[in-house]
C-alpha positions in Angstrom: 24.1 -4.2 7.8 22.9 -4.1 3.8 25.8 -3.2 1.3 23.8 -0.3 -0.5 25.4 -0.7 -3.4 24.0 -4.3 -4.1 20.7 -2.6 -4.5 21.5 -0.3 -7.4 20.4 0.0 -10.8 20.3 2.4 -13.4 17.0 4.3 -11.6 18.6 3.9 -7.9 18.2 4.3 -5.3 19.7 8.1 -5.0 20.3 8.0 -1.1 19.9 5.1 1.9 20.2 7.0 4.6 20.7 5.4 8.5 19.4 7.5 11.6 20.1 5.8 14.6 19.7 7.9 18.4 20.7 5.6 20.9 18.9 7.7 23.7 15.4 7.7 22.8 15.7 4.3 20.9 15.3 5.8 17.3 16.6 3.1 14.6 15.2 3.6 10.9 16.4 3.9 7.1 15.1 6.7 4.5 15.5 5.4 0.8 15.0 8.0 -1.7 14.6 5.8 -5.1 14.6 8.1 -7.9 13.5 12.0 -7.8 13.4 12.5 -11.4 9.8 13.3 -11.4 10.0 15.4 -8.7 10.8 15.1 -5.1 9.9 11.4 -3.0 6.4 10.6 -1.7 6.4 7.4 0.9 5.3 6.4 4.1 6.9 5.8 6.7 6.1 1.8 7.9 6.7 1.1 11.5 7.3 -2.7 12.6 9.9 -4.6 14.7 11.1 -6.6 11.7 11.7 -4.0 8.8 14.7 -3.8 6.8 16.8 -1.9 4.6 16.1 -4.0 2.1 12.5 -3.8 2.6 12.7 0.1 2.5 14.8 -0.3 -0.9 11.9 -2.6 -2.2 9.0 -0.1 -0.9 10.9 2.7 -2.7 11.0 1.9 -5.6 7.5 0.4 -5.6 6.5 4.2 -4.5 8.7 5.5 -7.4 6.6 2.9 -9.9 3.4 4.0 -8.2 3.7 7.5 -8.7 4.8 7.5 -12.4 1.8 4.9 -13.3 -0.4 7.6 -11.6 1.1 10.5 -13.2 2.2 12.3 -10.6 4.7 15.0 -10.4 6.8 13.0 -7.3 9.3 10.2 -7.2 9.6 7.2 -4.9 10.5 6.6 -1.4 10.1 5.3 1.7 11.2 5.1 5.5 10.9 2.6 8.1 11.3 2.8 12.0 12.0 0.1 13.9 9.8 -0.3 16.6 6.7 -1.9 17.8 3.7 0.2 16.5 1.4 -0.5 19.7 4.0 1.1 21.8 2.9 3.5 24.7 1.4 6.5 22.6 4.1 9.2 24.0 6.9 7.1 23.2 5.9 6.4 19.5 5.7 10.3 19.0 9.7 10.8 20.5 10.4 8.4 17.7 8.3 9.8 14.9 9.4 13.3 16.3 12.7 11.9 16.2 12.8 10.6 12.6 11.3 13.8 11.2 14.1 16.0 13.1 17.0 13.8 11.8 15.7 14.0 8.1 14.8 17.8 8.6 17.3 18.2 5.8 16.5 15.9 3.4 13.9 18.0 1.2 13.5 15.5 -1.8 11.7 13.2 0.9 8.2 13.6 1.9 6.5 12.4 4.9 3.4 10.0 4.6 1.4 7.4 6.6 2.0 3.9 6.2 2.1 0.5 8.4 2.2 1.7 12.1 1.8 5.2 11.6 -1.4 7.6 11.0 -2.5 10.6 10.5 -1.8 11.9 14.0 1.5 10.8 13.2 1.8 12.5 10.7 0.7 15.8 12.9 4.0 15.5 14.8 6.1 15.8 11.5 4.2 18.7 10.7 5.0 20.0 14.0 8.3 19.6 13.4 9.3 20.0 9.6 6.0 20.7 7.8 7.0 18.7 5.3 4.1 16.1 5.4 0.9 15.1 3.4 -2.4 13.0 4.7 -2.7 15.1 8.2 -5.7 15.2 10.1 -8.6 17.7 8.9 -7.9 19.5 12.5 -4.4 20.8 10.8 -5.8 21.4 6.8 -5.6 18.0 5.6 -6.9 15.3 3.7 -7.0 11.6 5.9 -6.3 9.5 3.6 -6.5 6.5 5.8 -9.7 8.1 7.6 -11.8 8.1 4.4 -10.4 5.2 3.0 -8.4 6.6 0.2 -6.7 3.6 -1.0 -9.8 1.3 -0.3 -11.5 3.7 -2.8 -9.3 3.0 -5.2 -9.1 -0.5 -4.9 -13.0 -1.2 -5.3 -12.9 0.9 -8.5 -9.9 -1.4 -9.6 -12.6 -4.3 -9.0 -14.7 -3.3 -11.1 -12.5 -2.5 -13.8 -11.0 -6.2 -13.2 -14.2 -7.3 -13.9 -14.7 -6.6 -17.3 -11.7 -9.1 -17.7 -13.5 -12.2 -15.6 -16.3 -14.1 -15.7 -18.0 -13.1 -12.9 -19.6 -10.4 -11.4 -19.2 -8.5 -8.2 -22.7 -9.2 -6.7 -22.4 -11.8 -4.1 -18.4 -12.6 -4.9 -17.4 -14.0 -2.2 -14.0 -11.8 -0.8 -11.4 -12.9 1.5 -8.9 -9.4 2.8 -5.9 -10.5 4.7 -4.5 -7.5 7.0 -7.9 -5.6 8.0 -6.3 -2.3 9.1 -6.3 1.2 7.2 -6.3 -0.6 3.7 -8.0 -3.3 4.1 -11.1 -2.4 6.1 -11.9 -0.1 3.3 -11.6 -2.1 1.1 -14.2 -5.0 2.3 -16.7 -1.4 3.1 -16.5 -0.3 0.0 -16.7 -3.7 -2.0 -19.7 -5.2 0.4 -21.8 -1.8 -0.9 -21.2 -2.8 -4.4 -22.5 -6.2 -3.6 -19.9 -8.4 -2.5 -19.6 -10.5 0.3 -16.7 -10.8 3.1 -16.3 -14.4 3.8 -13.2 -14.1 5.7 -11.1 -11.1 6.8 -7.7 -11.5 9.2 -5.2 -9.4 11.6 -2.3 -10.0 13.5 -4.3 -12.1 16.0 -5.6 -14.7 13.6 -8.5 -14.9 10.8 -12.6 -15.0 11.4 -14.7 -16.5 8.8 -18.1 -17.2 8.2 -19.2 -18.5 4.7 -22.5 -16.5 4.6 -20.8 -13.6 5.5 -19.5 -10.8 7.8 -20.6 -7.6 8.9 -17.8 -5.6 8.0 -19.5 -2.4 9.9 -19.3 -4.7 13.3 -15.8 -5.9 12.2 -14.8 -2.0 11.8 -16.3 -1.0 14.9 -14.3 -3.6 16.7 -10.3 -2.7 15.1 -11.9 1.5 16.6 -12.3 -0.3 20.3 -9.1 -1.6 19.8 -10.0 -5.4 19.6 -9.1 -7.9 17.3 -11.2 -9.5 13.8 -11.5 -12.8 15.8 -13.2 -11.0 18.9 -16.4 -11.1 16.2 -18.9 -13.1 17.6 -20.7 -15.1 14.7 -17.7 -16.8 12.7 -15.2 -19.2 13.0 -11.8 -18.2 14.7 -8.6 -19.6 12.0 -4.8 -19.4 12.6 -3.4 -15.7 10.2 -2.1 -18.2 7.8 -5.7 -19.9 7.5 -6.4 -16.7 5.7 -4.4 -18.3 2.5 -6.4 -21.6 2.4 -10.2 -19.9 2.1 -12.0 -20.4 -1.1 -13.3 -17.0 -2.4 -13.5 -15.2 -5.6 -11.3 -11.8 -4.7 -8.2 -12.4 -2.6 -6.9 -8.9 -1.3 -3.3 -9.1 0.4 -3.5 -6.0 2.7 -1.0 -6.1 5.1 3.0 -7.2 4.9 5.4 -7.6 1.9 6.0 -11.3 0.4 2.8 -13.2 2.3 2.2 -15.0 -1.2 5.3 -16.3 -2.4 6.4 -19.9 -4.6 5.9 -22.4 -1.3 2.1 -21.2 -0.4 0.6 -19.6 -3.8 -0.8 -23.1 -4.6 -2.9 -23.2 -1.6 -4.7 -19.7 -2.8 -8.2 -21.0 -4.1 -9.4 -17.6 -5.8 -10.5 -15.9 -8.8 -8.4 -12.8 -8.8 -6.1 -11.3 -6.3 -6.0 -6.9 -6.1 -2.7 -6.3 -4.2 -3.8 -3.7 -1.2 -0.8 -4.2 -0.1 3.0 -3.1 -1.4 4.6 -6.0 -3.0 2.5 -8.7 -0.9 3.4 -11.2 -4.1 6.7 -12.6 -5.6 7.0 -12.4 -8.6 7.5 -16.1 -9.2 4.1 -16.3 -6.7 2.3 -14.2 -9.7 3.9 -15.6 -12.6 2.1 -19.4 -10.6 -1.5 -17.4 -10.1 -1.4 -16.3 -14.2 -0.4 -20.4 -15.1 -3.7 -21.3 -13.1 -6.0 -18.4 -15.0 -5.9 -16.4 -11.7 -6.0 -12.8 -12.8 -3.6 -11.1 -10.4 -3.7 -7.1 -10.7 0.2 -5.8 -9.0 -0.1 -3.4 -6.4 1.8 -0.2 -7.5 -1.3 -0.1 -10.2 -4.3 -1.3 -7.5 -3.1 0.9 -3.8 -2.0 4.0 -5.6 -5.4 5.8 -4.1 -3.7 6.7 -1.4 -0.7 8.5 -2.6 -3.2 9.9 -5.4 -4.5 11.6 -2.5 -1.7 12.6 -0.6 -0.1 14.3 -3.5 -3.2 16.4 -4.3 -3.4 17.5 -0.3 0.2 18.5 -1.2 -1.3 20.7 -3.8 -4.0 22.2 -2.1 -6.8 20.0 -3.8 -9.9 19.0 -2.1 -11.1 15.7 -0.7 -14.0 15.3 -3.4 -11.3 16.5 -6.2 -8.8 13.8 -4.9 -11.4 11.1 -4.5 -12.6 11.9 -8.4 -8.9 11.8 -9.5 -8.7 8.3 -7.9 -11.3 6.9 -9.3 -10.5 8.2 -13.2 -6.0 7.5 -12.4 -7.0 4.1 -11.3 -10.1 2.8 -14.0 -7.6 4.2 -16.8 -4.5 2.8 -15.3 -6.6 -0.8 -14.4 -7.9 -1.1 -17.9 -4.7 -0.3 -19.8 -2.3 -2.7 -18.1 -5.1 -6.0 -18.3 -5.6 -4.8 -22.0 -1.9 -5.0 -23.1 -1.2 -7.8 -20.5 -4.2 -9.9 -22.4 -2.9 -8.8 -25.6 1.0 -10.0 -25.2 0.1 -12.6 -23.0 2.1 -11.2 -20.5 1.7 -10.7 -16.4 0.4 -7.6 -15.3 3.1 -6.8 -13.4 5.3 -6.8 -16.8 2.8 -4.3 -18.4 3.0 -2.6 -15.7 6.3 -2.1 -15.0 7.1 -1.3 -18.7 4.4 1.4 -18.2 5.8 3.1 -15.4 9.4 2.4 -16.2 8.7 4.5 -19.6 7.7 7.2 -18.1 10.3 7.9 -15.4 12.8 7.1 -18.2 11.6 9.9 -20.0 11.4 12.3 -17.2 14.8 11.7 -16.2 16.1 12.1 -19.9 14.5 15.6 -18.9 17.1 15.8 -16.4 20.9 17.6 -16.1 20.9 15.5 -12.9 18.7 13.1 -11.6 19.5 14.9 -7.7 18.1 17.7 -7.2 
C-alpha cells in the first residue's frame, strides 16, 4: 500500500481515505486535495488498475481545475476498483457501497467519471444525496449525456486557434478514448468543420483518412459495440492511435498515454487534453520543443465540472452550457497568451494561475478543514 505522506505538499492532500468491504468486493480510495475553496468536486473513476496514487494525482488535478474555473469547490477524487462492464446489479452494490462508507465525509462530492454515469450517480443520490450530474428523471443536469465537457473542449479549439496557423475547417482530428468525453468532442468539432480521421477504444483504433462518420461511430458505443465494428475504415492496434498524422490530437481516455518514450511518434499540430493528466510533463515540455501547441487538461476538460457545480446550485442546462463556453474561451486565451509571452509551457501558466488563486483562498482560511 502507498505511504500517504509521500504525496504531501503544502496544498495536500487533506484526507486519503481506504474503504475496503470484503463481502460485496468493495475496494476504493477517496482523496480530498484541498477544500479551501470550498468543499471537493470529483468523480469517481472505475477500472481494475487504479491507484492511490492515481486518485492523489486526479485530486489535485480536480483542485487545479476548479480554481482555474472559478469555482467555489476544491479538489478530489475517488476510485473503485473494479471492472466497469461488470453485471449491472453488481456495479450498483459497489457504487451503493462506496457512497454508504463515505456517508460521512461532507467535504467530498460525488461525480461521474471513467466507469461510472449518470445512473450511477442515481444510486448515490439514493443513498447520500450528496451528488451532482444525475439524470434529468431525478432534477439533474447529464453532463456526460449532452456532452458537457466535449462542449468545452471545441470552444477551447477554437480559442487555440487564434494561436496556430491553421484553421478548423477540414483539420484533420485524431480522439483517442471515444467514450463520454471523447465522442463529444469529435460531434461537436466535425460541426465546426473538422474532420475525424481516426478515433479509438479499448478494442483497438478505426481510421479512414477521408473521414468518419462520428454520428455512425456514436450510434455503435449506444449498441454497445466497439469503434472498430465501423464498417468503412481500417481496423489499428489502441496504440496505432499515437502514430496517425492529424492536426488535433485529443487524449480522452487514461492518465499518462503520452509520456517521454512515445511523444516523438505523435505527428500533430496541437494536442487539447480531454483527458485528466493524459501527458507527462516531460511528454509536454518534448511537444512545445517541436512547436506542438499542447493546451493541459485542468484548463481544456473543466466543462464538465463547470457543469456539475452549477446543477449543484440549482442552475440550468442552457446557463451551465453559456458559463462553459465564456470559463473556458477566457481561461484558453489567458494561459496561451502568458505562456507565448514568457515562453513558457501552458501547463506552467497554468498552474501558476490556479495555484494563485487557491493560495489566496486558503490565506482566507483559520483552517484549511472544514
Amino acid at each position: 500500500m502507498e505511504n500517504m505522506f509521500s504525496f504531501a505538499d503544502e496544498l495536500g492532500p487533506l484526507k486519503i481515505i481506504h474503504v475496503h468491504e470484503p463481502g460485496i468486493g468493495l475496494k476504493g480510495v477517496l482523496v480530498v486535495d484541498n477544500v479551501a475553496k470550498g468543499p471537493s468536486i470529483g468523480g469517481v473513476r472505475m477500472a481494475p488498475d487504479v491507484t492511490t496514487e492515481e486518485c492523489v494525482r486526479l485530486a489535485r488535478a480536480m483542485t487545479f481545475k476548479n480554481a482555474a474555473a472559478g469555482l467555489p469547490h476544491g479538489g478530489g477524487k475517488a476510485i473503485l476498483v473494479g471492472d466497469p462492464k461488470m453485471p449491472i446489479a453488481q456495479k450498483e452494490t459497489l457504487i451503493r457501497g462506496l457512497a454508504c462508507a463515505l456517508r460521512e465525509v461532507e467535504q467530498y462530492i460525488f461525480a461521474p467519471d471513467m466507469g461510472t454515469n449518470e445512473e450511477c450517480m442515481a444510486w448515490v443520490k439514493d443513498e447520500i444525496d450528496r451528488v451532482v450530474a444525475l439524470p434529468r428523471e431525478v432534477g439533474g443536469i447529464p453532463l456526460d449525456e449532452i456532452g458537457a465537457t466535449g462542449w468545452g473542449i471545441s470552444h477551447v479549439v477554437d480559442e487555440a486557434m487564434k494561436f496556430c496557423d491553421f484553421d478548423i475547417h477540414n483539420a484533420r482530428l485524431v480522439v483517442q478514448g471515444f467514450g463520454a468525453v471523447g465522442k463529444h468532442a469529435a460531434r461537436f468539432l466535425s460541426q465546426q468543420g473538422a474532420i475525424p480521421v481516426a478515433v479509438s477504444d479499448t478494442s483497438g483504433t478505426i481510421y479512414n483518412a477521408d473521414g468518419l462518420d462520428v454520428n455512425e461511430l456514436i450510434a455503435l458505443k449506444a449498441e454497445g459495440k466497439s469503434v472498430t465494428d465501423y464498417a468503412d475504415g481500417e481496423k489499428r492496434s489502441c496504440e496505432a492511435i499515437v502514430d496517425i498524422e492529424c492536426d488535433i490530437w485529443i487524449p480522452a481516455a487514461r492518465p499518462d498515454v503520452i509520456h517521454e518514450d512515445n511523444v516523438h511518434r505523435l505527428n500533430t499540430k496541437m494536442v487539447i487534453e480531454g483527458a485528466n493528466i493524459p501527458i507527462t510533463y516531460g511528454a509536454e515540455k518534448a511537444l512545445q520543443d517541436k512547436g506542438i501547441l499542447c493546451v493541459p487538461d485542468f484548463i481544456a476538460n473543466a466543462g464538465g465540472v463547470i457543469c456539475a457545480a452549477m446543477e449543484y446550485q440549482g442552475a440550468t442546462q442552457s446557463a451551465a452550457l453559456d458559463s462553459i463556453e465564456e470559463k473556458l474561451r477566457k481561461n484558453t486565451q489567458e494561459v496561451l497568451s502568458v505562456a507565448k509571452r514568457d515562453q513558457i509551457l501552458p501547463r506552467d501558466a497554468s498552474l501558476a494561475m490556479a495555484r494563485k488563486r487557491v493560495e489566496k483562498a486558503m490565506s482566507f482560511r483559520r483552517w484549511n478543514i472544514f
